[in-house]
C-alpha positions in Angstrom: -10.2 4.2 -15.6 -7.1 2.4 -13.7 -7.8 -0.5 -12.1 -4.7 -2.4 -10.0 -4.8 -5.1 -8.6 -3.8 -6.3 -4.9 -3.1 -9.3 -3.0 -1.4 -10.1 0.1 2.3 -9.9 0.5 4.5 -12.1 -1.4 1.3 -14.0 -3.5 2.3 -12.0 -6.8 5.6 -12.9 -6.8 4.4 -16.6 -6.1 2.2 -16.4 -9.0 4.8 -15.2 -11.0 7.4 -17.9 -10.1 4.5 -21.0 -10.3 3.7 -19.2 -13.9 7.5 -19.6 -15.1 7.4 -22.6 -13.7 4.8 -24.5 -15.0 5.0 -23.0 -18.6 8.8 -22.9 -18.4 9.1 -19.4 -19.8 11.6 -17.3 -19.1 11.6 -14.1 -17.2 12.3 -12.5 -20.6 9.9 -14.4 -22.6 7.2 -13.8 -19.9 8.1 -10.5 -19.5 7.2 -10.0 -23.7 4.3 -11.6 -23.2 3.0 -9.1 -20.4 4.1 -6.7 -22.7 6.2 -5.0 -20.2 9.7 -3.1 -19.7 11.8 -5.4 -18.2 12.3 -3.0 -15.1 8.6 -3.0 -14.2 8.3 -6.9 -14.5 10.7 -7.1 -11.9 9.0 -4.6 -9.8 5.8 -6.0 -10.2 7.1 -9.0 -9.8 9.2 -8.2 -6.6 5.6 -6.2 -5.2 7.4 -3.1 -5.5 5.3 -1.5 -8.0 1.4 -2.2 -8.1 0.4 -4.4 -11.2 -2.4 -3.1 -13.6 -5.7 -5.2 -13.9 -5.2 -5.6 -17.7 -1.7 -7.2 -17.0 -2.6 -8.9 -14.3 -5.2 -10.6 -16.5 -3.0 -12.1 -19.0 -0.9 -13.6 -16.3 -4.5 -15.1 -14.7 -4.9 -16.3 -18.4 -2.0 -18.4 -18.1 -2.6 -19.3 -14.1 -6.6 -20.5 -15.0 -5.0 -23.4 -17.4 -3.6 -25.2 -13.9 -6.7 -24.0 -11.5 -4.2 -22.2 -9.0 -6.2 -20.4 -6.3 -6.2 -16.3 -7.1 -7.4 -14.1 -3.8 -7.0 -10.4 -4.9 -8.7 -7.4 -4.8 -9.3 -4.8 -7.5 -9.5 -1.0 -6.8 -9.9 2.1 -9.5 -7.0 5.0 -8.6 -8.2 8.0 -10.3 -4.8 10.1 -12.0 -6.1 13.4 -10.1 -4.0 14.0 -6.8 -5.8 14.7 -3.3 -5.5 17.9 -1.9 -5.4 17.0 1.8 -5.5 19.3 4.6 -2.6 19.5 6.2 -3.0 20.4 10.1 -0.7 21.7 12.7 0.7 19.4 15.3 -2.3 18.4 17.6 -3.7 15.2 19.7 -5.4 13.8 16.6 -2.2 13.7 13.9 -0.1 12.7 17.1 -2.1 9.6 18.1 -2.5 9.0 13.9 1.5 9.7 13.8 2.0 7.0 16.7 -0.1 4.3 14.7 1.0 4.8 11.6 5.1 4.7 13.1 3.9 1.1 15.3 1.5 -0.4 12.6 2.4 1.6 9.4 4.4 2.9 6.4 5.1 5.6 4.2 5.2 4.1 0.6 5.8 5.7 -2.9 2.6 7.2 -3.2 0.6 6.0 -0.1 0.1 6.2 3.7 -0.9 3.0 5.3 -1.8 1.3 8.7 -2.1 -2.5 8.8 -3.5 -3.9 12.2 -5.1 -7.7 13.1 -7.7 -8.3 11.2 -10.1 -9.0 14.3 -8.3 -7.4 16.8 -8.2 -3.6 14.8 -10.9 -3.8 13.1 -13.3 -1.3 15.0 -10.1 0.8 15.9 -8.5 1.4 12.2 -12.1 0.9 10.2 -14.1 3.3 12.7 -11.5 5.2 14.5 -8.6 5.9 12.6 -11.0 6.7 9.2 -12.6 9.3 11.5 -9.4 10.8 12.1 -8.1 11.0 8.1 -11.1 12.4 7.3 -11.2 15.3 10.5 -7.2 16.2 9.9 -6.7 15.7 6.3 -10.0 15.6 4.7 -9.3 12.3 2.6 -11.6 9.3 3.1 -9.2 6.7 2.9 -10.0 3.0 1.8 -9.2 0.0 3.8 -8.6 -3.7 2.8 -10.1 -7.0 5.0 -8.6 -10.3 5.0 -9.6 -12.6 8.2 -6.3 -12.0 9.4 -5.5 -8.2 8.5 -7.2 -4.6 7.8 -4.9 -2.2 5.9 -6.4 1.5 5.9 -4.7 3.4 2.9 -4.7 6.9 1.7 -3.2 7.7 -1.5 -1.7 11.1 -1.5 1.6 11.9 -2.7 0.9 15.6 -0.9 0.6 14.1 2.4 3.6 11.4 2.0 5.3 14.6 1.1 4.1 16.2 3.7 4.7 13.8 6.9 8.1 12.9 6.0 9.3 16.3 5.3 7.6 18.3 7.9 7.7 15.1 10.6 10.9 13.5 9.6 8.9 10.0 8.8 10.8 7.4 7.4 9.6 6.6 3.6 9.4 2.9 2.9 11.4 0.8 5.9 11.7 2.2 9.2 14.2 0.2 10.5 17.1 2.2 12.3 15.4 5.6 10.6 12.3 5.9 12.8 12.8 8.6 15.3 9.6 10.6 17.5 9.3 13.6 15.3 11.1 16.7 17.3 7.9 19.0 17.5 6.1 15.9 19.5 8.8 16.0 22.0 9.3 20.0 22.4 5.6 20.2 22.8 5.8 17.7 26.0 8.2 20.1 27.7 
């Protein structure tokens, strides 16, 4: 079983910086006492990479001692890839396409939307679920905060598949997102 843990963006790296802080370790010596390479305490560090529960608990080990407020959640990702569908251009993976180019991101091994926790709610939890599960056939899981809902499908196939076939942008779309030429010769 793999359990990660997750918590909003840019609380793990203060964690981490409190944590050498207070204890006045060094990245180095905290780094040994995770028990990790130095190149993924900097990307767990850094949020690049996600952090495993059984590490993350020896850095909660040292955080308890000085009562610091933890809000994270803990999920189980199974090593056996999805095997989504993967449908022609249609209405559906257009409108799915648009939200996840205005509210989303490609990442290493994940798709994601992220939309107002209040505001999206019904439209990412209800709607946008019904499409991942009608085009790809992946359930995907979704994360609430009062102020955000993140739907998330891990599937390197599908990553794979959208920013080859659709020319998507993998990780920041700044200056690299473009509408995907098969949208646009199907208007004409």
């Amino acid at each position: 079983m793999n359990l990660f843990i997750e918590m909003e963006p840019g609380k793990l790296r203060d964690l981490f910086e409190k944590v050498q802080k207070v204890y006045k370790k060094s990245p180095k010596s905290l780094q040994k006492y995770l028990n990790v390479k130095k190149s993924m305490f900097y990307k767990y560090k850094s949020e690049e990479h996600l952090m495993p529960f059984e590490i993350f608990k020896k850095l909660i080990k040292l955080a308890n001692k000085r009562n610091l407020d933890l809000d994270f959640n803990i999920y189980e990702i199974s090593n056996v890839e999805n095997h989504p569908k993967l449908p022609k251009l249609c209405e559906n993976l257009s409108e799915f396409i648009g939200a996840l180019a205005g509210d989303g991101y490609i990442g290493e091994n994940e798709v994601c939307v992220i939309g107002h926790g209040v505001l999206d709610k019904f439209y990412i939890k209800e709607h946008l679920e019904k499409l991942c599960i009608s085009l790809f056939e992946l359930t995907p899981k979704y994360y609430t905060k009062p102020n955000y809902i993140k739907l998330k499908i891990c599937s390197r196939k599908l990553k794979k598949h959208l920013v080859e076939k659709y020319n998507l942008p993998n990780g920041k779309k700044k200056g690299k997102l473009k509408i995907p030429k098969q949208m646009t010769s199907s208007l004409a």
